[in-house]
N, C-alpha and C positions, 0 to 999 in steps of 0.2 A: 429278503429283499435284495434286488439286485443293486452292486455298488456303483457310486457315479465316478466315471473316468474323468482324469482330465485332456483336455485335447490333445494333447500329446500322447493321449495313452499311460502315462503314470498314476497310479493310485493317491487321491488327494490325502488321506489319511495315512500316508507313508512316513513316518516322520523322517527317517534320516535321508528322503528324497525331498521330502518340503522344505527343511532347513538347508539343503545342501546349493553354494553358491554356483551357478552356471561364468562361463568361461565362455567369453565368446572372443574367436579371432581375429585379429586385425587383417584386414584384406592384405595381400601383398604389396597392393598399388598406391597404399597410403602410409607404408614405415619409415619411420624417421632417417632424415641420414644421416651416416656415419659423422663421429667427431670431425673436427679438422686436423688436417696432418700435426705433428709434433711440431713441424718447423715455425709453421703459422703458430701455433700455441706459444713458444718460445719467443715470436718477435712482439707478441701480444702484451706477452708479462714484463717480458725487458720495457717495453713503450710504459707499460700499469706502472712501475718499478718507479721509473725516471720522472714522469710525473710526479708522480707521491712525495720523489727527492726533493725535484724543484717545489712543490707546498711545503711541504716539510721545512725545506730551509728557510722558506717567504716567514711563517709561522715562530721560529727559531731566531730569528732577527728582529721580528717584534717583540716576545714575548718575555726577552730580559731588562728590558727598559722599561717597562712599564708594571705598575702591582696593581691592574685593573681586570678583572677576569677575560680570560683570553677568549675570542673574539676569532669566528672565520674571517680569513682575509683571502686576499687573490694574489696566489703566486709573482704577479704580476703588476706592479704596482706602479702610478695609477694607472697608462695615461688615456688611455682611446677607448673609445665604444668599435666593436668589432660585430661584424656582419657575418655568420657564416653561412657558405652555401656548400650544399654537396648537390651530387648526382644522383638521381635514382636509382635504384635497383633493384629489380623486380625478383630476385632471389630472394629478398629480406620478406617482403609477404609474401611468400610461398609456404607451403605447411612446413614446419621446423625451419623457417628460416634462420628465426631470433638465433640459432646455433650457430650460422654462418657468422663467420668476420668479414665485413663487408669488403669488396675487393675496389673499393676506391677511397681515397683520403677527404677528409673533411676539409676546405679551404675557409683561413681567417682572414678577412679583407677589413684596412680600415676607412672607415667613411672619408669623405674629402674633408668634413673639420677636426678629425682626429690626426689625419696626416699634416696639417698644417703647425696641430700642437707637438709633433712630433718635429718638426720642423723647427719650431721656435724652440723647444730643447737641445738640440742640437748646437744652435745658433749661440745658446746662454752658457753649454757646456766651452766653445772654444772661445766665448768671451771670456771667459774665465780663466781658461788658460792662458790667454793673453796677457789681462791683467795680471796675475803670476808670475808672468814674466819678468814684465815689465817692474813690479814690486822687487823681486830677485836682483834686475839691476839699480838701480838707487841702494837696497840694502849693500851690497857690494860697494856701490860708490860712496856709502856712508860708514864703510867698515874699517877706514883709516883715520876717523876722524873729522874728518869736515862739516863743516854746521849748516850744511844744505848741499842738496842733490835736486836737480831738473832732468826729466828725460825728452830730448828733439828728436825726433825720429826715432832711433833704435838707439842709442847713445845718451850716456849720461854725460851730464857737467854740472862744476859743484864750483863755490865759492875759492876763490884760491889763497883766500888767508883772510881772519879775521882780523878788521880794525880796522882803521877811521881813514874815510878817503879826503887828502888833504889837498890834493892836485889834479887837473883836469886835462885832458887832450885838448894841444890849441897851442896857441901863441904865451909865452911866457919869460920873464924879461929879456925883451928883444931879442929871443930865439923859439921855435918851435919846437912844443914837448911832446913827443910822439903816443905818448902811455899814458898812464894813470897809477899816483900813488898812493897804496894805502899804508900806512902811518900804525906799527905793534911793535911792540919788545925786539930786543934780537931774543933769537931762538923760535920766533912764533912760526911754528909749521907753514909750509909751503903747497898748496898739492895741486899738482894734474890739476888742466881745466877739465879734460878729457882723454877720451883712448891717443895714444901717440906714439912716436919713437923720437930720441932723444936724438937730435943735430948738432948740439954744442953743450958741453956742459966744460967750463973751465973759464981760465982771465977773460976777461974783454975788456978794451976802452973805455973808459967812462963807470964802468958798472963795476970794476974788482971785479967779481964775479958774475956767472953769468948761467943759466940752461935755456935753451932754448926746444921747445919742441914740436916737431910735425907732426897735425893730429890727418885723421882718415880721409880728409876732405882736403888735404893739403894745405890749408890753413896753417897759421904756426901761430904759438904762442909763446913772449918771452919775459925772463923773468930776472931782473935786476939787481945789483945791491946786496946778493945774498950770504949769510955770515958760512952757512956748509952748504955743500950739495951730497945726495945720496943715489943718485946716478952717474951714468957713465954715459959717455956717446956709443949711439947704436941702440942701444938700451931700449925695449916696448916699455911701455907704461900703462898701464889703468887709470880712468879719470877715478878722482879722489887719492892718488898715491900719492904718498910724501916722497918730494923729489927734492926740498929744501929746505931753508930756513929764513926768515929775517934777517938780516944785516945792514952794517953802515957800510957797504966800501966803499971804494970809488969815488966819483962828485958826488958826495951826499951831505944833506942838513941835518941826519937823523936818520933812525933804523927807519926802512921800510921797503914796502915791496914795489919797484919799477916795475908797471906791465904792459905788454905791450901786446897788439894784434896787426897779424902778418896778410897779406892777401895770399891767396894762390900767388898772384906773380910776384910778391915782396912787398906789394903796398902796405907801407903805416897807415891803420884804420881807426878810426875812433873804437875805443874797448867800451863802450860804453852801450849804444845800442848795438853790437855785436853780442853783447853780453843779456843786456835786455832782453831779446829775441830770444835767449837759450834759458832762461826764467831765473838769471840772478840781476837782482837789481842792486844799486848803491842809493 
């Protein structure tokens, strides 16, 4: 009997032509293209790298705080919902595109109520440093001792000696007392109302001793009766600095501190709401 070909002409009963896998070529007009140059590969991996770092560390920051099983997180913490948009590119679906590195960057945009919360972080960041600041000066102004600290403006001022106000600005037997006395030990510290330079510190009239000092506003503040001084004329000073002490000298009934408040042009002012206004009260 005669055998049955197969279309091709090869004998169906051939065994090591039945089993044998056919190889078919790929056209020329459809082979993959080449890698991408090394260069692109290298800016790829460095980008993959730095990434990974920044999770890496997001990850690393959480994961010793806490004995909770670790948890993905986002490099990035919290704050905005982010939009991205890219460009097309019509090499990417082209046959072997997925091999290509896309030759445009992916842009993160964040929506209008995310930039607003980035906004108000901002805003709570330099409150912050503000108040630090300001915390910074009263610690300073309280770093000599004085039993209280106010901050007016950018400047502290602090109590300028404890103890008992005995005497008032005003008329007093039939003469005018220009200050205000408060009534403590001799020895009882003395200090700065505020930042200053010292204009007189020695004898004076009436008072035995005396400092007086120009603070940043030209104002001045004086200080009466005193048993020591521990500055000098010229002298800067810091509010809260011990510049004295209590004493009896001079016309006095008893230790205590004569004070007085100066205007810019010399005027004797009531110390009393001059004093109120910078947040020490009697």
């Amino acid at each position: 009997m005669a055998r049955h070909r197969s279309p091709s002409g090869a004998q169906a009963d051939n065994p090591d032509r039945a089993t044998r896998q056919r190889v078919v070529a790929v056209p020329s007009g459809h082979r993959l293209p080449a890698p991408p140059a090394a260069s692109l590969r290298g800016r790829a991996t460095v980008a993959a790298v730095a990434a990974g770092a920044v999770v890496a560390a997001g990850q690393t920051l959480v994961s010793p705080l806490s004995t909770v099983a670790p948890q993905a997180v986002s490099a990035l913490v919290p704050v905005a919902d982010v939009t991205e948009v890219s460009t097309p590119n019509a090499a990417v679906d082209a046959i072997g595109g997925d091999q290509l590195l896309p030759d445009q960057f992916t842009l993160t945009q964040l929506d209008p109520a995310s930039q607003v919360d980035v906004q108000n972080l901002a805003k709570a960041v330099d409150l912050g440093r503000e108040l630090a600041r300001q915390a910074a000066i009263i610690k300073s102004a309280l770093s000599h001792g004085a039993s209280e600290a106010h901050l007016y403006g950018d400047l502290a001022f602090v109590r300028p000696a404890v103890g008992r106000l005995t005497s008032m600005f005003g008329a007093r037997w039939g003469t005018s007392h220009f200050g205000i006395d408060i009534a403590g030990p001799i020895g009882t510290p003395i200090y700065a109302l505020t930042d200053g330079v010292v204009e007189e510190a020695g004898p004076a009239t009436g008072f035995g001793l005396w400092v007086v000092l120009r603070h940043t506003d030209g104002s001045q503040s004086v200080y009466g009766h005193v048993n020591r001084m521990f500055v000098d004329k010229g002298e800067k000073v810091e509010a809260g600095e011990e510049i004295a002490e209590i004493g009896n000298r001079g016309y006095s009934t008893g230790p205590h501190l004569h004070l007085e408040i100066w205007d810019e042009d010399g005027s004797k002012i009531n110390p009393i709401p001059w004093l109120r206004k910078r947040g020490i009260d009697f």
